[in-house]
ROMAR-452679 format. One line per field, with one value per residue (C-alpha): residue number from 1; y, z, x. Coordinates in steps of 0.2 Angstrom, whole numbers, always signed. Layout:
resi: c(NUM	...)
north: c(Y	...)
up: c(Z	...)
east: c(X	...)
END
This chain:
resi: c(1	2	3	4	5	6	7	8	9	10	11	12	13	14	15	16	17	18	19	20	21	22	23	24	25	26	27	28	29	30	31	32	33	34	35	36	37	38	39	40	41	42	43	44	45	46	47	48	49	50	51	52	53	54	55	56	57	58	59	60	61	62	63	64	65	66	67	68	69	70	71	72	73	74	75	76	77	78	79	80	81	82	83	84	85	86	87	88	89	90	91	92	93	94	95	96	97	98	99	100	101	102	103	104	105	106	107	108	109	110	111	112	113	114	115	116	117	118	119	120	121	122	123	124	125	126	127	128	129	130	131	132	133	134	135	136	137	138	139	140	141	142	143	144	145	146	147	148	149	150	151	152	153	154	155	156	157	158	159	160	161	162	163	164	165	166	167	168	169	170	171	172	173	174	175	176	177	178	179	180	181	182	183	184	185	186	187	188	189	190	191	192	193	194	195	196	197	198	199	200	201	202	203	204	205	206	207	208	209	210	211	212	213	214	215	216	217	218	219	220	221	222	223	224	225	226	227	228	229	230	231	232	233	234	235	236	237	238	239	240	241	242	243	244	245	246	247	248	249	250	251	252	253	254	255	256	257	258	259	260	261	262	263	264	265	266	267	268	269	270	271	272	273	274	275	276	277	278	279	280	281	282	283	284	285	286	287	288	289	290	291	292	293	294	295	296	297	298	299	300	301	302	303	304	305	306	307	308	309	310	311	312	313	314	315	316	317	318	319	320	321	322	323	324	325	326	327	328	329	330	331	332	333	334	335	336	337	338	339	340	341	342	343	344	345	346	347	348	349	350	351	352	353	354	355	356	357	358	359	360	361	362	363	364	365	366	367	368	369	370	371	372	373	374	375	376	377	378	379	380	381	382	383	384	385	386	387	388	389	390	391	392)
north: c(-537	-552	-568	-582	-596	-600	-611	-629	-628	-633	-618	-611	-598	-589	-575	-563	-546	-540	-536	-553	-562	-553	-557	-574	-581	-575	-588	-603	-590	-589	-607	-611	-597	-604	-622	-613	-621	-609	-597	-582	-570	-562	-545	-545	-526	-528	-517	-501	-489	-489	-490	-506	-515	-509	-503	-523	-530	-518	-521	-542	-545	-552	-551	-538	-546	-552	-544	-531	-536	-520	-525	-511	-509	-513	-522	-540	-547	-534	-537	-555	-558	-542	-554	-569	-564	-557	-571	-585	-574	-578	-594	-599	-589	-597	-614	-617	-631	-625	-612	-607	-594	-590	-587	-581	-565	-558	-564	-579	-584	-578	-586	-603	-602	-597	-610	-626	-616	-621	-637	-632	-640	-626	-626	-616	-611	-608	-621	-627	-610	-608	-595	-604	-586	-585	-565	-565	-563	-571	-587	-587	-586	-599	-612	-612	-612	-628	-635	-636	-637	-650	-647	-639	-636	-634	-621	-630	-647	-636	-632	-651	-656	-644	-650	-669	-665	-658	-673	-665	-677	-685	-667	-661	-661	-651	-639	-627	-607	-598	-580	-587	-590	-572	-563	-572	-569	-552	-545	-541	-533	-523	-517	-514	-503	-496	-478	-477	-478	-464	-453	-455	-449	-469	-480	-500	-507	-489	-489	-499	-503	-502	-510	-512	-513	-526	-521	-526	-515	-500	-500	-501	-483	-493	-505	-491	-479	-490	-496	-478	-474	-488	-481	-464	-473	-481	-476	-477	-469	-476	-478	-484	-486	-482	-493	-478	-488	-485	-468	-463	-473	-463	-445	-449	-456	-440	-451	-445	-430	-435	-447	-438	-427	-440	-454	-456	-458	-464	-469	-487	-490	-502	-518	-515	-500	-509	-525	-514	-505	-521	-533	-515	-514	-517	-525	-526	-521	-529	-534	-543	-561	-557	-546	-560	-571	-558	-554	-573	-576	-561	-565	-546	-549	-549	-541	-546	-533	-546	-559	-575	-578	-588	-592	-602	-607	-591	-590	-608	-606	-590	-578	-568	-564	-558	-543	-539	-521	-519	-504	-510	-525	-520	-507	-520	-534	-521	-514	-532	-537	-522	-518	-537	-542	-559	-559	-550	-562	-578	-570	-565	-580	-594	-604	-600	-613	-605	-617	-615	-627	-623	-616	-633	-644	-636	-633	-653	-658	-647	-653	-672	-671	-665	-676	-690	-685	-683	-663	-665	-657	-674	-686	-700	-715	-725	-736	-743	-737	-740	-731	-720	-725	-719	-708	-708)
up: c(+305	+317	+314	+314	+307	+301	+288	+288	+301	+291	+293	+280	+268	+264	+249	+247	+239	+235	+247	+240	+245	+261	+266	+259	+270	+286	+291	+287	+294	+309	+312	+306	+321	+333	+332	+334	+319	+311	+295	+286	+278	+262	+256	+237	+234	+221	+229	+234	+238	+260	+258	+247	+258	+276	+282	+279	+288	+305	+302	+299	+313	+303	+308	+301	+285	+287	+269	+256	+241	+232	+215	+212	+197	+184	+169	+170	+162	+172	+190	+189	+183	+198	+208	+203	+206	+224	+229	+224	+232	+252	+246	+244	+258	+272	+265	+267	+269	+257	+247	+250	+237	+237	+221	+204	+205	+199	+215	+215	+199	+201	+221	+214	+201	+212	+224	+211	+204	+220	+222	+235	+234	+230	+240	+229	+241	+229	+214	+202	+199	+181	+169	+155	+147	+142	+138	+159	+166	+182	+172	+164	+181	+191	+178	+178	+196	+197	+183	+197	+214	+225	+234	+225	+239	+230	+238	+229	+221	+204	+208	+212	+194	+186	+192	+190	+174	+170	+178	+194	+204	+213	+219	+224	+240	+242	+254	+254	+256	+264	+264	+273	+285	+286	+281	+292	+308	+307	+300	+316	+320	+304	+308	+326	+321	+307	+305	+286	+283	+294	+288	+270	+276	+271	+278	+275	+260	+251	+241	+227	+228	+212	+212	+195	+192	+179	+162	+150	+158	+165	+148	+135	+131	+127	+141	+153	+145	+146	+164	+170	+160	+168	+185	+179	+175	+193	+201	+219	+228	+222	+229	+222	+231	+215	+210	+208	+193	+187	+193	+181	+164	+169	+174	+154	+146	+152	+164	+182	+183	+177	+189	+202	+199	+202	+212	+227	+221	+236	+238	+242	+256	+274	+275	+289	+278	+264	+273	+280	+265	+256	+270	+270	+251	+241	+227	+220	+203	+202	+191	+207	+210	+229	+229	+221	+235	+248	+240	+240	+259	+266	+254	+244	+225	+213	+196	+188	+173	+164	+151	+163	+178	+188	+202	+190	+207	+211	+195	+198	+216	+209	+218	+205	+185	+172	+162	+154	+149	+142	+149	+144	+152	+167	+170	+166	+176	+191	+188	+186	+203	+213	+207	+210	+225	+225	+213	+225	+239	+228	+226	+243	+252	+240	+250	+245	+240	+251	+266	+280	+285	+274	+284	+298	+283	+273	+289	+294	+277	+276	+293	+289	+275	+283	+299	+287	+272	+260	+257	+240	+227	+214	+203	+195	+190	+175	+180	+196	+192	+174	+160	+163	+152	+134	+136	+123)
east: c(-506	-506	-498	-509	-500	-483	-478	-482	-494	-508	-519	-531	-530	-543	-542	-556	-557	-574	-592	-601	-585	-585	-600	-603	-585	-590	-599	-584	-572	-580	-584	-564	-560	-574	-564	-551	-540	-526	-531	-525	-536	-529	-540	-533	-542	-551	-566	-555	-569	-568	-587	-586	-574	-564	-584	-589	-574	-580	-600	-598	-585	-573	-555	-543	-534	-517	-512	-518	-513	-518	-525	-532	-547	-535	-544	-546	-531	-521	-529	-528	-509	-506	-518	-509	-490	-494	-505	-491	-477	-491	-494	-474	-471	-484	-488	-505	-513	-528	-534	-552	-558	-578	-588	-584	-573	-555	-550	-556	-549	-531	-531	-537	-524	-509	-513	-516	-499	-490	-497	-510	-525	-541	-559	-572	-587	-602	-596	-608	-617	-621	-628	-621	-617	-599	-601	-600	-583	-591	-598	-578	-570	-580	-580	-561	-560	-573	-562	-545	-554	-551	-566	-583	-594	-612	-623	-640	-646	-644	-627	-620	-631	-621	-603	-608	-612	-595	-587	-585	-593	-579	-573	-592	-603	-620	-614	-628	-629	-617	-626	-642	-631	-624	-640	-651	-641	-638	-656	-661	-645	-647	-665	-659	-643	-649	-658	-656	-677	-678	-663	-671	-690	-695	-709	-705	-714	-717	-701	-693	-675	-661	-645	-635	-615	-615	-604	-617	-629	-617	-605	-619	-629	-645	-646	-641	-653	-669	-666	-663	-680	-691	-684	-691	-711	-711	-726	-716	-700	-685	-671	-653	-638	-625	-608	-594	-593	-611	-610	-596	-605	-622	-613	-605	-621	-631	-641	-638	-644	-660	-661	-656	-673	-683	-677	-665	-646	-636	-616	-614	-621	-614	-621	-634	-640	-642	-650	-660	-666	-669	-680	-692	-690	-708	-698	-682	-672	-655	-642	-632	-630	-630	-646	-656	-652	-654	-670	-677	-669	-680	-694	-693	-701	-685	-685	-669	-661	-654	-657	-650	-647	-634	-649	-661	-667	-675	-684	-692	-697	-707	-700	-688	-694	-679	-684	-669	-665	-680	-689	-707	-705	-699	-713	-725	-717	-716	-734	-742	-733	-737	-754	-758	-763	-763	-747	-736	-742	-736	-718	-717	-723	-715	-701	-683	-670	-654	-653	-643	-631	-617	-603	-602	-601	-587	-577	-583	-575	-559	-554	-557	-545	-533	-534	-534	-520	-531	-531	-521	-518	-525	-513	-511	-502	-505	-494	-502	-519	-521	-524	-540	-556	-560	-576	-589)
END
């Protein structure tokens, strides 16, 4: 561990724990390291699987974490009080002079809480994002996080609607996307590094690619059943880089060895593999916030396995069609876009939302408010100020 900062020396904190957060903070990390201001990165644990985490750190060039918090898979409300205790105990410890937390994850939830806990104010990259499905732990996690941030960096127009609307204005900037940045600048190195196409016996464009981890599809029978069922009636290689997670449901469902007869079952895969995989991909069947976007910046037709989405955007820019679980649609929607022409050049050439941009302008902002006194947690007083207005 290396010591980057010491107390009161207003340096950032950044708390990450999972491969989307990985991924989607390297950009602001590096731009808060390239102007050389003082951070600490905190890897709570919450993926545990080498493959899932330690292999992004190397393959991203982010620095080594300066603490593991080790929350482990625990359930929800167990990971995050774990989550929550641990972070305070860095927090009390090191006196940041912000939090910044990425996204809509167990980690992000219990290190925006400890830091608003302690008084220190909380940056939320990718605020605003809504599926407006309170079944979704994800949809739980970032509304609360939006709900005590001093800062919601929007990643879309969508996004910053979304937060005025909840009377976030004040608090909210449109930031724009941090994984365009990351994705976009390390394609090529991907295609450069990587071998995987070749290892698999693959030519690009001749192969679907699967990814699905989500609870309502890996924990239910039925939804599990009919997405492992439309895999079976592509007419194409498939290839699906599996969640441990999904692995276990589908080995206890009676699903993975069927599948392992016909299409290619894979452990998760490093980050250049899988970019790699994915900007050669025909199409693509997720269930992954992260995929969607991918799949739009590198312009890969999207068939989402759910009923909502969190990237509405994708949807309206025509790039990305929601299917569900529902193994007639899905073959339909796949057959449709691969046997048509001129329906598989719309997807693939319509413009995607994710602007670059994003990471100069959060770090701009963050290190504005500090020079200037206002990187506070917010207050007020009635006394001076009045009492706030009666809202209809």
């Amino acid at each position: 561990m290396t010591d980057r900062s010491v107390a009161d020396d207003g340096h950032f904190l950044f708390v990450v724990g999972t491969r989307p957060e990985f991924i989607k903070i390297r950009s602001v990390l590096l731009e808060i390291i390239r102007r050389k201001h003082r951070y600490r990165l905190i890897h709570s644990g919450q993926h545990y699987d080498y493959n899932m985490s330690a292999i992004f750190f190397k393959e991203l060039g982010l620095p080594e974490p300066d603490a593991f918090l080790e929350v482990g898979s625990d359930g929800p409300g167990g990971q995050t009080g774990e989550g929550l205790r641990k972070t305070e105990a860095v927090i009390a410890e090191h006196r940041p002079a912000a939090v910044v937390v990425q996204g809509d994850t167990n980690t992000t939830l219990f290190g925006a809480l400890a830091a608003i806990k302690c008084g220190v104010p909380v940056a939320h990259i990718e605020a605003g994002v809504r599926s407006f499905d309170f079944t979704m732990p994800e949809e739980i996690n970032r509304r609360m996080v939006d709900a005590v941030a001093t800062f919601c960096f929007a990643p879309t127009a969508r996004a910053l609607g979304n937060l005025t609307h909840e009377g976030r204005a004040e608090a909210s900037r449109l930031a724009g996307d941090t994984l365009v940045e990351t994705a976009g600048r390390i394609r090529d190195m991907a295609l450069k590094s990587s071998s995987i196409l070749a290892q698999m016996n693959l030519q690009p464009c001749s192969y679907a690619l699967v990814t699905s981890h989500r609870k309502e599809n890996v924990d239910s029978p039925q939804r599990a059943s009919a997405i492992a069922e439309s895999l079976l009636q592509l007419d194409m290689p498939v290839v699906y880089p599996i969640h441990p997670r999904t692995r276990k449901m589908f080995s206890q469902f009676g699903l993975l060895e069927k599948l392992q007869k016909r299409i290619r079952i894979v452990d998760p895969l490093g980050y250049f593999d899988f970019l790699s995989l994915l900007t050669q991909a025909r199409i693509a069947l997720t269930d992954s916030g992260g995929v969607q976007q991918e799949a739009s910046i590198f312009h890969v037709p999207c068939l989402t396995l759910r009923n909502n989405t969190e990237w509405l955007e994708t949807v309206e820019a025509g790039q990305n069609v929601l299917v569900g679980a529902d193994t007639g649609r899905i073959v339909s929607e796949a057959t449709r876009i691969l046997s048509d022409a001129a329906v598989y050049d719309r997807m693939a050439k319509a413009p995607s939302p994710f602007q670059e941009g994003a990471a100069v302008r959060i770090v701009d902002a963050l290190l504005a408010a500090l020079g200037g006194g206002r990187l506070t947690v917010p207050s007020s007083d009635f006394l001076k100020d009045g009492m706030p207005p009666l809202w209809n």
